[in-house]
C-alpha positions as CSV (number, residue, x, y, z in Angstrom):
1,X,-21.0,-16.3,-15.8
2,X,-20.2,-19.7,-13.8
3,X,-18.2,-19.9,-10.6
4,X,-15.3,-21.5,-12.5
5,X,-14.7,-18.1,-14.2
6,X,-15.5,-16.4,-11.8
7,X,-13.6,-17.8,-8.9
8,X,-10.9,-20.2,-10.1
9,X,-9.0,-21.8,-7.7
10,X,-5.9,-20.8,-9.0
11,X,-6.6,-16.8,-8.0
12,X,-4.4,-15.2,-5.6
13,X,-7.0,-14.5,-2.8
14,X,-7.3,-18.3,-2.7
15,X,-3.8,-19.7,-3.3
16,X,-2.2,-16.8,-1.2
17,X,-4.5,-15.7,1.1
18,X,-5.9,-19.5,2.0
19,X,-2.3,-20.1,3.0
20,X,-0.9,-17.2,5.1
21,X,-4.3,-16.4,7.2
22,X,-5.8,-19.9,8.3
23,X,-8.6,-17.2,9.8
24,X,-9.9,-15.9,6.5
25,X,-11.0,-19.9,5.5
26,X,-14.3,-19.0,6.6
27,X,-15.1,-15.7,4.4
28,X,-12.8,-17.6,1.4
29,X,-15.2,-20.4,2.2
30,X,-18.7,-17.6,1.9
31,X,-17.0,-15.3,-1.0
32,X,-19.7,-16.7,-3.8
33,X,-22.4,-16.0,-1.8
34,X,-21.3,-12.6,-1.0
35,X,-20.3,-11.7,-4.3
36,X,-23.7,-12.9,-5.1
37,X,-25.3,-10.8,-2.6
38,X,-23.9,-7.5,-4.1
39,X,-24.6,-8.5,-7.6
40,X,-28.0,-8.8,-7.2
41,X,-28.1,-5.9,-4.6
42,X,-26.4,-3.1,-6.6
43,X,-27.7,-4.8,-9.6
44,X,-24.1,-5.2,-11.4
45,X,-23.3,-7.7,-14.6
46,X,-19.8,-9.4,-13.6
47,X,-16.6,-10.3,-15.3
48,X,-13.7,-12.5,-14.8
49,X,-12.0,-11.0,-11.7
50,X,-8.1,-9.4,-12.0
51,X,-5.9,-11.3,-10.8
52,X,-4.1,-9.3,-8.6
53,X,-4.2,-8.6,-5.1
54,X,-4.1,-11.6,-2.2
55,X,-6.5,-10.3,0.1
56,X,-9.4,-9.1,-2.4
57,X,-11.6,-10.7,-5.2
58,X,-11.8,-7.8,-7.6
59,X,-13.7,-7.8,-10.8
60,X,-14.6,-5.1,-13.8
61,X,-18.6,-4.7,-13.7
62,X,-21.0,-2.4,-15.2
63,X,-23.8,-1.2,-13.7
64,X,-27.7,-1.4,-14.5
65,X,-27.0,1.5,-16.4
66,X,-24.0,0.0,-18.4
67,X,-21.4,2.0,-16.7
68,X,-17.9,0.4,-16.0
69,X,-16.6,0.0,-12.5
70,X,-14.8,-2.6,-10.5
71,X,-16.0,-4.4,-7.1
72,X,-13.9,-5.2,-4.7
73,X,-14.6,-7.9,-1.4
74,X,-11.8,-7.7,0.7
75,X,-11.2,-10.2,4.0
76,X,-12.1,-8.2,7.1
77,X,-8.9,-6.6,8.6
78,X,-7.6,-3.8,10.1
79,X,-5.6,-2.3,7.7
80,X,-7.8,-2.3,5.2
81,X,-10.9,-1.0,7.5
82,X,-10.5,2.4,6.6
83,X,-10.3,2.5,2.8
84,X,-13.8,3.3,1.8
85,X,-13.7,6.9,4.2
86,X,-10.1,7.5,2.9
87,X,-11.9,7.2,-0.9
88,X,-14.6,9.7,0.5
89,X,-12.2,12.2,1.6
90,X,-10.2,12.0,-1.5
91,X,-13.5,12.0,-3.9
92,X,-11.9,11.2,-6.7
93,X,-9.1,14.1,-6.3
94,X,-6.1,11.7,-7.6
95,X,-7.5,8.4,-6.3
96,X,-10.4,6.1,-7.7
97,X,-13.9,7.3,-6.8
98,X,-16.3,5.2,-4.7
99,X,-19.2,4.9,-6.4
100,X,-21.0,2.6,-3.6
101,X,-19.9,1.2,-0.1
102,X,-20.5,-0.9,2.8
103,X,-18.0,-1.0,5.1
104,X,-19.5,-3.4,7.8
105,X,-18.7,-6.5,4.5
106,X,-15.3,-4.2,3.5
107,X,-17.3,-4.1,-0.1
108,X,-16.5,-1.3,-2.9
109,X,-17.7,-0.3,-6.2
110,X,-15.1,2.3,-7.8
111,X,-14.9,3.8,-11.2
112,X,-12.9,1.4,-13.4
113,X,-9.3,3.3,-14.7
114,X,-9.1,3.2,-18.5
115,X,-6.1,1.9,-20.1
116,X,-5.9,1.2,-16.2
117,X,-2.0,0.0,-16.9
118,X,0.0,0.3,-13.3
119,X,2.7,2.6,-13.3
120,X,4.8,-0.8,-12.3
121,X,4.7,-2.2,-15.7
122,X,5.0,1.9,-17.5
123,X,8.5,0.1,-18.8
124,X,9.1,2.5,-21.6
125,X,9.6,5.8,-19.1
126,X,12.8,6.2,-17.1
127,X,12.7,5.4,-13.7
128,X,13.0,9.1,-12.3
129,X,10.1,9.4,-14.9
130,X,7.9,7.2,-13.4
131,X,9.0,8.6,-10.2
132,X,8.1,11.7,-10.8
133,X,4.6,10.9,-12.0
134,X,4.0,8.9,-8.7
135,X,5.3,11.5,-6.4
136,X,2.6,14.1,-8.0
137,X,-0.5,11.6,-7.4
138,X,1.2,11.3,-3.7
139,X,0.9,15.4,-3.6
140,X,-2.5,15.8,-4.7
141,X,-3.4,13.1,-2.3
142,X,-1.6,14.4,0.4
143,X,-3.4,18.4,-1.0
144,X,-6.7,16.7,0.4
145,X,-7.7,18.8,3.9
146,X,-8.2,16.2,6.6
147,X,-11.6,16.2,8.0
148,X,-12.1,17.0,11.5
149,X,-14.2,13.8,13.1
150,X,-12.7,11.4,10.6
151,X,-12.4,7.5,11.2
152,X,-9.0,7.0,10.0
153,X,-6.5,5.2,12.4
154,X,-3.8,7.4,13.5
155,X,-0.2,6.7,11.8
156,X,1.9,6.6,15.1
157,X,-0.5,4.2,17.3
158,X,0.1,2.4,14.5
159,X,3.8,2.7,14.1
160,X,4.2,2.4,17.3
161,X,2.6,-0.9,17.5
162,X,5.1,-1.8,15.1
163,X,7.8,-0.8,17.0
164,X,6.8,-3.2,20.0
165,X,6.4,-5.8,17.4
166,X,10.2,-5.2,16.3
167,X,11.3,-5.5,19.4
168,X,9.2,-8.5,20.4
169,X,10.8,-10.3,17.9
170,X,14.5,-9.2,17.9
171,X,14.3,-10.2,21.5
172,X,12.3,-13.9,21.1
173,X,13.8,-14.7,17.3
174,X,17.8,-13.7,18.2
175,X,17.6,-13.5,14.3
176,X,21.6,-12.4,13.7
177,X,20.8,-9.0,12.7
178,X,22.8,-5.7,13.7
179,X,20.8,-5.2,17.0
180,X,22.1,-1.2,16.8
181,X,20.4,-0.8,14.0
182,X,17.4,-2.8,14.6
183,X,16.8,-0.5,18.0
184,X,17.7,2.5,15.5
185,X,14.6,1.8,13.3
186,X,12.3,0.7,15.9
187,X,12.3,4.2,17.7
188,X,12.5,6.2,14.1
189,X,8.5,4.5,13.9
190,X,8.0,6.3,17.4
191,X,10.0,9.7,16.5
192,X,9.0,10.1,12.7
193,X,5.3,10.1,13.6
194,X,5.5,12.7,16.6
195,X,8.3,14.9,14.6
196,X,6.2,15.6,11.7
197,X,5.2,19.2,10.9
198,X,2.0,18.6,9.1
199,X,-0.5,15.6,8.6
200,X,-2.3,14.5,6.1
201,X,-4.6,11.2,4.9
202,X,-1.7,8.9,3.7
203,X,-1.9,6.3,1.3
204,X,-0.8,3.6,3.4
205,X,0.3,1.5,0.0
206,X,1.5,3.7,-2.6
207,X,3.5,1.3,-4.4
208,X,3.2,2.0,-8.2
209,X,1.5,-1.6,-8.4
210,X,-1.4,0.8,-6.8
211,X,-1.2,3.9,-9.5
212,X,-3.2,3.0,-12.7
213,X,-3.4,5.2,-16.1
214,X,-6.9,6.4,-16.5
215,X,-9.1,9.6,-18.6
216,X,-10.0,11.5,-15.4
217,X,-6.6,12.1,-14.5
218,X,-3.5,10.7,-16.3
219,X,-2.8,8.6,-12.8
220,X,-4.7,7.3,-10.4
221,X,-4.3,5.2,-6.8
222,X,-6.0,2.4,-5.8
223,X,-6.2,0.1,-3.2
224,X,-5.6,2.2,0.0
225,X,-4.7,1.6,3.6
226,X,-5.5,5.1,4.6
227,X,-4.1,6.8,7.9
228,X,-3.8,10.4,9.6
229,X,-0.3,11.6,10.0
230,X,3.1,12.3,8.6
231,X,3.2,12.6,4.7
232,X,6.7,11.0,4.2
233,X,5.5,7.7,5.8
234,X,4.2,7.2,2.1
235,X,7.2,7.4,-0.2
236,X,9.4,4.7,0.4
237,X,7.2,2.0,-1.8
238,X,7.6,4.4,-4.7
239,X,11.3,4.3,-4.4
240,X,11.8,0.7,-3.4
241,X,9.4,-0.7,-6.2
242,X,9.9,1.6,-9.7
243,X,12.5,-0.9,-9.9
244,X,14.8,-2.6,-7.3
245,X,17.5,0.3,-6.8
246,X,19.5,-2.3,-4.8
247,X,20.7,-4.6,-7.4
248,X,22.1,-1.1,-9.3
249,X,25.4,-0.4,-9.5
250,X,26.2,2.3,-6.9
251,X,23.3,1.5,-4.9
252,X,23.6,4.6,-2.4
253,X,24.6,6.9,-5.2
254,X,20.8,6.3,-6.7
255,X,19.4,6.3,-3.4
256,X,20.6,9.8,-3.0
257,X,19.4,10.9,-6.4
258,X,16.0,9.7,-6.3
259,X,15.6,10.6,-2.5
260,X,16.4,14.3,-4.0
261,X,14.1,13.9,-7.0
262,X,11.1,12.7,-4.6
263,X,12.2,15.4,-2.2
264,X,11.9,18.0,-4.5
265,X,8.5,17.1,-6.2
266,X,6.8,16.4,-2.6
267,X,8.6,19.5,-0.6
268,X,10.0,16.9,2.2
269,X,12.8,16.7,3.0
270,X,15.5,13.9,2.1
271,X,16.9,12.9,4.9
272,X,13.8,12.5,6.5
273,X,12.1,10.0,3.3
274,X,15.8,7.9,4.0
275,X,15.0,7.5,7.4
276,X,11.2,6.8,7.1
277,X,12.6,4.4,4.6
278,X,15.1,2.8,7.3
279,X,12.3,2.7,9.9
280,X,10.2,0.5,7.4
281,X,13.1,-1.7,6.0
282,X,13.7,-2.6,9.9
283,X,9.8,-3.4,10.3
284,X,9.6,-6.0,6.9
285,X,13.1,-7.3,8.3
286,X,11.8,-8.1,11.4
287,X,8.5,-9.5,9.9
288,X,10.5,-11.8,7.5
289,X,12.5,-13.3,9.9
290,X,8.9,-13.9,12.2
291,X,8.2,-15.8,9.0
292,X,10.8,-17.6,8.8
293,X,12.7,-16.5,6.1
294,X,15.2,-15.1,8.3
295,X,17.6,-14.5,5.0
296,X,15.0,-12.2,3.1
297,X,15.4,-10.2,6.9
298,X,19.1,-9.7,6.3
299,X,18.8,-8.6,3.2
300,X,16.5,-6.0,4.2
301,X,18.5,-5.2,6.9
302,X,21.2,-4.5,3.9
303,X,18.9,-1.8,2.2
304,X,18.1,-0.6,5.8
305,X,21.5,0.7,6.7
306,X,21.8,1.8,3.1
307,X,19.3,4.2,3.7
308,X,20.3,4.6,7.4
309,X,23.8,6.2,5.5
310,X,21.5,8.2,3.2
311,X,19.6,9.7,6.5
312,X,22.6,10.0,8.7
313,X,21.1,8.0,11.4
């Protein structure tokens, strides 16, 4: 297969990446070659690549052997440093299983998912449905013991480098938005992670874009941004993404019903999802408006004090 099929220009992790991380020009510019090099090294025939994703060329494969599986080359950063040791921790129990890794060139061969349709596009099940089948996958991930000596990043260093960040920017941007609130979320990512009363290896990303349909198990999650620490940092995704709960009618009426729903299947507790939610709708608010796209911030600074009410924050 030639490099037009293989990487046309028109993919995501060109056309996306290329344009929001001037830094990853130079591994864009070598991704052939490295493809290449783990072709020939873990001796894999190659399909067209998915096109999904903006920070990975990912492509179906079999194996010497004729086994299907995917690789996946992703650009070198942090938050995605630690998702070949969250995949061996979870070993296969409701996530993909690594088949190979090298985690110095952030390069994966998984198991492929057969029918491998994302929960996302599972249009034909009500939401609280498809909620419900994403909340169990979150469970059994979360059921996974953490391994003492692991190399995961710990949630609140990480949140709480976010927290800086909001603060860094509500201060330098003067971006219009409800400065209570915005102090409100920035210390929930410092409280959340030090209030929790059990840890385990998060997702990072569990957004039902990342929970396929597959054989092993009816579900299973992909494309990980593991940490260590509190559980309920995962859910709000899942809630925000099933579909957009914020253009319903009654928008805090559904909030509250699925918050309970989620609540119930994941034994956590509402109030505390809502204001995990409110912490992370402050972060991407903050974020948008460092962007630019200051209007995108207010409106996530709408849904934020939504789920501020639902919290009682």
């Amino acid at each position: 297969m030639g490099d037009a099929e293989l990487f046309p220009p028109d993919l995501p992790v060109f056309t996306e990446l290329g344009r929001r991380e001037p830094r990853a020009r130079a591994w864009l510019d070598g991704l052939p070659a490295l493809v290449a090099a783990y072709r020939d090294a873990w001796s894999l025939r190659l399909k067209r690549p998915y096109r999904g994703g903006s920070c990975s060329w990912v492509a179906p494969v079999e194996t010497a052997d004729g086994a299907p599986a995917v690789l996946k080359l992703t650009w070198p950063h942090p938050e995605a440093a630690g998702e070949a040791e969250g995949l061996r921790i979870w070993d296969g129990h409701f996530a993909v299983r690594a088949l190979r890794a090298e985690p110095a060139d952030f390069a994966l061969l998984v198991e492929r998912c057969t029918p491998g349709g994302a929960l996302a596009r599972a249009d034909h099940l009500p939401a609280g449905t498809r909620l419900g089948l994403g909340a169990a996958v979150l469970r059994g991930l979360w059921g996974v013991a953490v391994p003492t000596g692991h190399g995961l990043p710990l949630l609140g260093a990480v949140t709480s480098g976010w927290a800086r960040l909001v603060e860094e920017r509500m201060a330098r941007l003067s971006p219009g938005y409800d400065p209570g609130l915005v102090a409100r979320g920035a210390a929930l990512l410092r409280e959340l992670p030090a209030s929790a009363t059990r840890s385990a290896v998060v997702h990072g990303d569990f957004n039902p874009g990342n929970v396929l349909a597959a054989e092993r198990l009816p579900w299973l999650a992909i494309d990980a941004k593991p940490m260590v620490g509190d559980p309920g940092y995962d859910v709000y995704p899942l809630l925000e993404q099933i579909d957009d709960p914020y253009a319903l009618p009654s928008p805090d009426r559904v909030l509250a019903e699925r918050l309970a729903l989620l609540a119930d299947v994941l034994d956590e507790d509402a109030r505390r999802l809502a204001a995990w939610g409110t912490a992370r709708r402050v972060e991407t608010a903050l974020w948008l408006a460092d962007r630019g796209d200051r209007g995108g911030g207010a409106e996530a600074m709408r849904q934020a004090r939504l789920l501020a009410g639902a919290a009682g924050v």
